[in-house]
Structure formats: C-alpha cells, structure tokens
N, C-alpha and C positions, 0 to 999 in steps of 0.2 A: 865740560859739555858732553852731553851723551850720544852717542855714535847714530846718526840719519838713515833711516831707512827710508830708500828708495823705491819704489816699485819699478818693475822691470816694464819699459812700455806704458808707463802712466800717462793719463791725457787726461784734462777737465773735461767731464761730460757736459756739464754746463755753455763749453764755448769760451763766453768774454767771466771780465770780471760784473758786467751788470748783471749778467742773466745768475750770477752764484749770489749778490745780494739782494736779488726780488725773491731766489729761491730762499736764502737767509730767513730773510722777514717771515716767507710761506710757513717753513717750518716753526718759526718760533710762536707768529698769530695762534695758526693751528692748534699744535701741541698744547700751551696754554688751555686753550678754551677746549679742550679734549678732559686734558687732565682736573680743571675744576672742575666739570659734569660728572667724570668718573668717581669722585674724588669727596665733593661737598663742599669744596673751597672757595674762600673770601680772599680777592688779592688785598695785599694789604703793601704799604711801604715802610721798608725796612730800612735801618741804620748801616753807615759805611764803617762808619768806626764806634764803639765801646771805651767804656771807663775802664783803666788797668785795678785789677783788685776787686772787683764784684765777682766775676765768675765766669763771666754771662760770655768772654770769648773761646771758643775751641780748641784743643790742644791737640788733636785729627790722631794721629798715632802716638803723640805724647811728647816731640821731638823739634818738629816745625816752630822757629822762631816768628814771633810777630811784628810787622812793622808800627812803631811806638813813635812817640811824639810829646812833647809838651803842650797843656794849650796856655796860652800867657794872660787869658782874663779870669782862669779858674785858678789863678795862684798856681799853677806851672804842673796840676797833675798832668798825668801824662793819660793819653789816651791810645787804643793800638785800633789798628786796621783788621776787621774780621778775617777771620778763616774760613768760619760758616756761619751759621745763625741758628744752627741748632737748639740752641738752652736759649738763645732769645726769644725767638716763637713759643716755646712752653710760656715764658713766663709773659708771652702776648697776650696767649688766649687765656690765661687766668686772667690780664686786666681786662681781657672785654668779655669774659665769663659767658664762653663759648659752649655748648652741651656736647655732649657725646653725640658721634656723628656727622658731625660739621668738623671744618676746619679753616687753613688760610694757605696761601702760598705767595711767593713774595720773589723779585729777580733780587738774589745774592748776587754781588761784583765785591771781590777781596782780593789780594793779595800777597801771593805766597812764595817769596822771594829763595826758599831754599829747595825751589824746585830744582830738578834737574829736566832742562831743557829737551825736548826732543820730540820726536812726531806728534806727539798727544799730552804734554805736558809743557804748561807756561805760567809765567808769573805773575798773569792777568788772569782770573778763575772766577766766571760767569756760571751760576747754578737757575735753576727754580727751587727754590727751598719751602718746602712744603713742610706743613706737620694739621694733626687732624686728633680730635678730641676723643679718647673710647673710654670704657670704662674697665672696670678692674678684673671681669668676667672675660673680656675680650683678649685682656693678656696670652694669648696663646698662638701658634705656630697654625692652626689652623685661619686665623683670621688674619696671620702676618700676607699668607697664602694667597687667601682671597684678595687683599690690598696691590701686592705683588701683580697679580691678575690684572688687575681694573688699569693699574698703571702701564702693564704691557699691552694690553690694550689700546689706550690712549696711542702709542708708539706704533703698533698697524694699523691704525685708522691714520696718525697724519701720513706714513711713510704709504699708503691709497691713493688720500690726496694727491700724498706729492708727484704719485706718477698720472696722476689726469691731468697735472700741470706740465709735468715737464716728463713726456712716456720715454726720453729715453735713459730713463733710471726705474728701472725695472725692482718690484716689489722683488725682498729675498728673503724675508723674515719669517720663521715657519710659524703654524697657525698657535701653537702651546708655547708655553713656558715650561722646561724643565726641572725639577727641584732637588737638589740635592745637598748636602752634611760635608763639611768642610774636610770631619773626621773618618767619612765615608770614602772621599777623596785620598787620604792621606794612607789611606790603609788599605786602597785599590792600588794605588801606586808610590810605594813609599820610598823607592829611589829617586825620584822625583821633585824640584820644586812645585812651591804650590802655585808658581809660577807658568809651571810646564805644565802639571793640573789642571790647570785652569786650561790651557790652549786645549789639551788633551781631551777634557770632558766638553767644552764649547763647540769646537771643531765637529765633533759626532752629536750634537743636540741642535745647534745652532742658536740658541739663546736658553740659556740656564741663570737659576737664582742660588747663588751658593750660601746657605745657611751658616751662622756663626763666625764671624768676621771677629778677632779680637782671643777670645778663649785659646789657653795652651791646648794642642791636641794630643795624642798616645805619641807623637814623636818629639813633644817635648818644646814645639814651636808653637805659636800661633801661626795662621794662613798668612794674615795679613795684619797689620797693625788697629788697634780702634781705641780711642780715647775710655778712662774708667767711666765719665760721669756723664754721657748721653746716651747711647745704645745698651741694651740689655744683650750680652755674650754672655751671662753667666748663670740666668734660671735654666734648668732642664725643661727641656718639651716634651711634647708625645711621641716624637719617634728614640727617647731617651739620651739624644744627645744635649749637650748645655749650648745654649744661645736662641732671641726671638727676632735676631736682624741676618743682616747677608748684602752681599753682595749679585746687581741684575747684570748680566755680563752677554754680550752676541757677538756672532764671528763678525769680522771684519773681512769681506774679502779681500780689497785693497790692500791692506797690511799682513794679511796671512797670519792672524792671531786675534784670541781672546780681547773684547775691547767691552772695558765698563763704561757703563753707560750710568751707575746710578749707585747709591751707596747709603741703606735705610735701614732702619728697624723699631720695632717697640724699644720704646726709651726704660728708660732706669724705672723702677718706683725703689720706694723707702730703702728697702732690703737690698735688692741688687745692686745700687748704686753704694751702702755701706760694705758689704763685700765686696766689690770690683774696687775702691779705695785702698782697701786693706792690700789686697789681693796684686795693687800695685806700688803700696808702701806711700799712697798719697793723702792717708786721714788728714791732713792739717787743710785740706779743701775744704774741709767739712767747715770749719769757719767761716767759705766763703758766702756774700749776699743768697749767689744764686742755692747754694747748695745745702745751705740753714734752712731756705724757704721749702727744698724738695723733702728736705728727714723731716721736716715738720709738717706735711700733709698739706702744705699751701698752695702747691701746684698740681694741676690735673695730672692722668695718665694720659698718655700722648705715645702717637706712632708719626713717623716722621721720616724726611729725607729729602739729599738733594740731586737733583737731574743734571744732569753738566749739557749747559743748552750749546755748547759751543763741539762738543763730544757727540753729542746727536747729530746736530748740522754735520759736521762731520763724516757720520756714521750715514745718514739719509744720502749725502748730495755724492757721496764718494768719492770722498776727498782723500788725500795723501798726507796730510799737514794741519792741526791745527790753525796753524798760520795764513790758511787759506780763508780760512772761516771770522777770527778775530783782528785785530789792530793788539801786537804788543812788542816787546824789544828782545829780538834775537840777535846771538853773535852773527858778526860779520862770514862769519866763515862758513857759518848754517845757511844764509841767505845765498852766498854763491854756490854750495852744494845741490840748494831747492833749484836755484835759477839754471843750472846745469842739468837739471835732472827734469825741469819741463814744470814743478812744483813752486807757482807764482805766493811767495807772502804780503798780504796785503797790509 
C-alpha cells in the first residue's frame, strides 16, 4: 500500500455526504454534454469485458495484468475485463463508418487490480473514453493542439457551472492551456524525475498538456509509460520532437501537486504502429485480429482519449481522496488513516 497523503486542515467543502453526490451527478451530466458539443461525439455503449487473443484489450504501459476468466457456454475461452477501450472504439467507428469529424464517447468502468492504492489511484477506474474520426492531413501536433483546447474547455465551463451551484468552490483554473515536450522538460531539469517535472512545470502554469508520453528521451527514459499499439509517441512533429499524444495535467491545490486529469493522443496509423512494435520487441501483435486490421488499412485514423470522470469529481469538488468520490475496496488501515484525518470513503 502506498503511503496516504493527508492534507493539513482538510474539510469537505461540500458538508454531508448528499450534497458531494448531487455535486457528483453535477459534474458528470455537465462535463458530458460539454465535451460531445466541443468534441462532435455520439455516446455510444461500450463492453465491460473482451475476448483474450483479438487485440482489442489495452496493455496501458505494457505491464498491468488483466483480470480474465472463462466463459463456460463458449467452450471455456477466456475473456478479460478492460483496461480502456482505446483499439475498441477505433474499431467502433469503422463499424458504423463514421466520417472525419465526428466521433463517439462512451463511460469506460475496468479494472485494474495492480494498481497501487492511494489518494488518486484505485482498482475501480471509471473514464469517458472518447475517440473521434480525422483524416490522414490532420495527423499533426497542431490539430492534437486544437483537440487539447476544446477538451479544456469543456473542463472550465463545467468547473463555472459547478460554482453557480455550489459558490463555495471557487473557480482556480487559469483561462489557457499550457503546452509543452516531455523532451523539453527533461532537459530543463534533468536532475529531475519526470515525476518532479511534472509538479515543477504544473505548479508555475497551472494546467499544462505535456506532449509525447511513451518515446525514450535524450536521458534515456521515457516520461511516462504508454502501450506500442494505440497512441502515436513515435512520428516527429513540428516543433521536431517525436510524439502526437500527451498527457492534460492541472495543479491540485488539495494535494499540493501535479494531477492528470486525462491521457490522449492521435492513434497509431500503419507505420507508427509497425515501428513502435519493433521498437518494443512486440512484432508477433501484428498477428493479432485488431492489429491485421490496422497494417491493412481497415481501420480509420482516429484521435482519442480517456477522461478519468472520478479524477475530475475529485479535482472540481476538492476532494482529498478518490474514495470520496467512488464506491471501491480499500485496505483496512487506509480507511482508518482517511477517517482520522477528517477524509470520509464512501
């Protein structure tokens, strides 16, 4: 278990616990119907589990085990429980042959059992999993940009709302988005984790989008982990570094650090998706359903991502604890920490 931060003097702004799930709902309605107007998106509904062996579930940094299962009237395949729905939605909007422009977004609920528990991570992991149809022109860092935008967007328009409902949770969010190169970071402060990075360049911007998530940098690391075969980390862009995805990250006053909020990018096409394979010693994917059908030109280009709606609530209502926000299973010893510390898990 990973060590609880406390905040020093923490209180629910909220009050009870009803007035934090009418706030709940607030934000999740809202945000929603923000983000399809910004956005061009069809909600759609999505699968809780996947067949093992097609492709089509997420390997997130490469390492997270998935929870599997047999099912007993398909002859005992096994099926696993999502991570995301990233390569599923691609291969949605190629069945409902979606155009460029449009897209869909959908509540992801997965679980991911080798999380390490603690303020902001749990083994119940509720998204909005979005993804949105472009074309092969659009591949670029300036329109990742624009996306980026409209989606922060959506996030100070509901965190508006949320203070004419409940004023005493006062807007903090500054009016921009920040942009900045993972590589840019690592070479501003190379004593540094990309950890400390992060806090560092967040803390002075207050909400930044850190480009390239996934790609080795000049010290030899990636920032942060990211699967080979959905995000694009490995075309160059225009400001010449490699990568068309990132990570959307805002300070957290509460917790006194860097808190993601969101984790997108233009997806693979043909080429990138065959180098990042290589690139991580994974060619025998190439066999798989989903990933035959992407080298073979059967599936759109797509940008994509998912929201952590449980991370926002969080982040809007100023909370200390995911726990406050969700329904899931913490240690014993976590729950009397929170309950000592004024931090109710519900």
């Amino acid at each position: 278990m990973s060590v609880i931060f406390k905040p020093e003097g923490y209180r629910n702004l909220l009050g009870s616990e009803e007035n934090t799930e009418k706030a709940i709902k607030l934000v999740k309605d809202m945000f929603q119907t923000n983000l399809a107007a910004q956005l061009s998106l069809l909600r759609v509904t999505a699968p809780m589990v996947v067949l093992q062996g097609t492709g089509l579930n997420d390997d997130l940094s490469g390492v997270e085990r998935p929870v599997s299962f047999p099912i007993k009237d398909m002859g005992e395949r096994k099926a696993e429980v999502v991570h995301s729905l990233a390569k599923w939605k691609r291969l949605k909007l190629a069945q409902l042959g979606v155009e460029p422009g449009r897209g869909l977004y959908t509540d992801m609920n997965a679980l991911r059992p080798d999380e390490e528990l603690d303020n902001i991570h749990s083994i119940y992991v509720d998204h909005w999993d979005w993804e949105r149809v472009i074309t092969r022109e659009e591949r670029t860092l300036e329109f990742l940009k624009k996306i980026v935008r409209r989606i922060y967007e959506a996030v100070k328009v509901t965190e508006n709302l949320l203070y004419v409902e409940f004023p005493q949770i006062v807007p903090i969010l500054p009016e921009e988005i920040y942009f900045v190169h993972a590589e840019e970071l690592a070479r501003m402060w190379p004593e540094l984790t990309s950890k400390e990075r992060e806090d560092r360049i967040v803390k002075e911007r207050g909400a930044v989008f850190i480009i390239g998530i996934g790609a080795v940098l000049s010290d030899g690391k990636p920032h942060d982990g990211r699967a080979a075969d959905y995000d694009d980390w490995s075309t160059e862009n225009s400001d010449g570094f490699r990568g068309l995805n990132g990570d959307l990250l805002v300070w957290n006053p509460v917790l006194g650090h860097a808190f993601e909020i969101s984790s997108m990018g233009i997806r693979v096409d043909e080429q990138a998706m065959a180098l990042q394979l290589a690139e991580r010693g994974q060619e025998w994917k190439s066999e798989l359903m989903f990933h035959r059908m992407l080298l073979a030109g059967e599936l759109p280009c797509t940008i994509g991502g998912g929201i952590g709606q449980s991370r926002l609530c969080m982040l809007l209502l100023r909370k200390a604890h995911i726990g406050e926000i969700q329904c899931s299973i913490w240690p014993d010893e976590m729950r009397s920490e929170c309950e000592a510390a004024g931090i109710h898990l519900v």
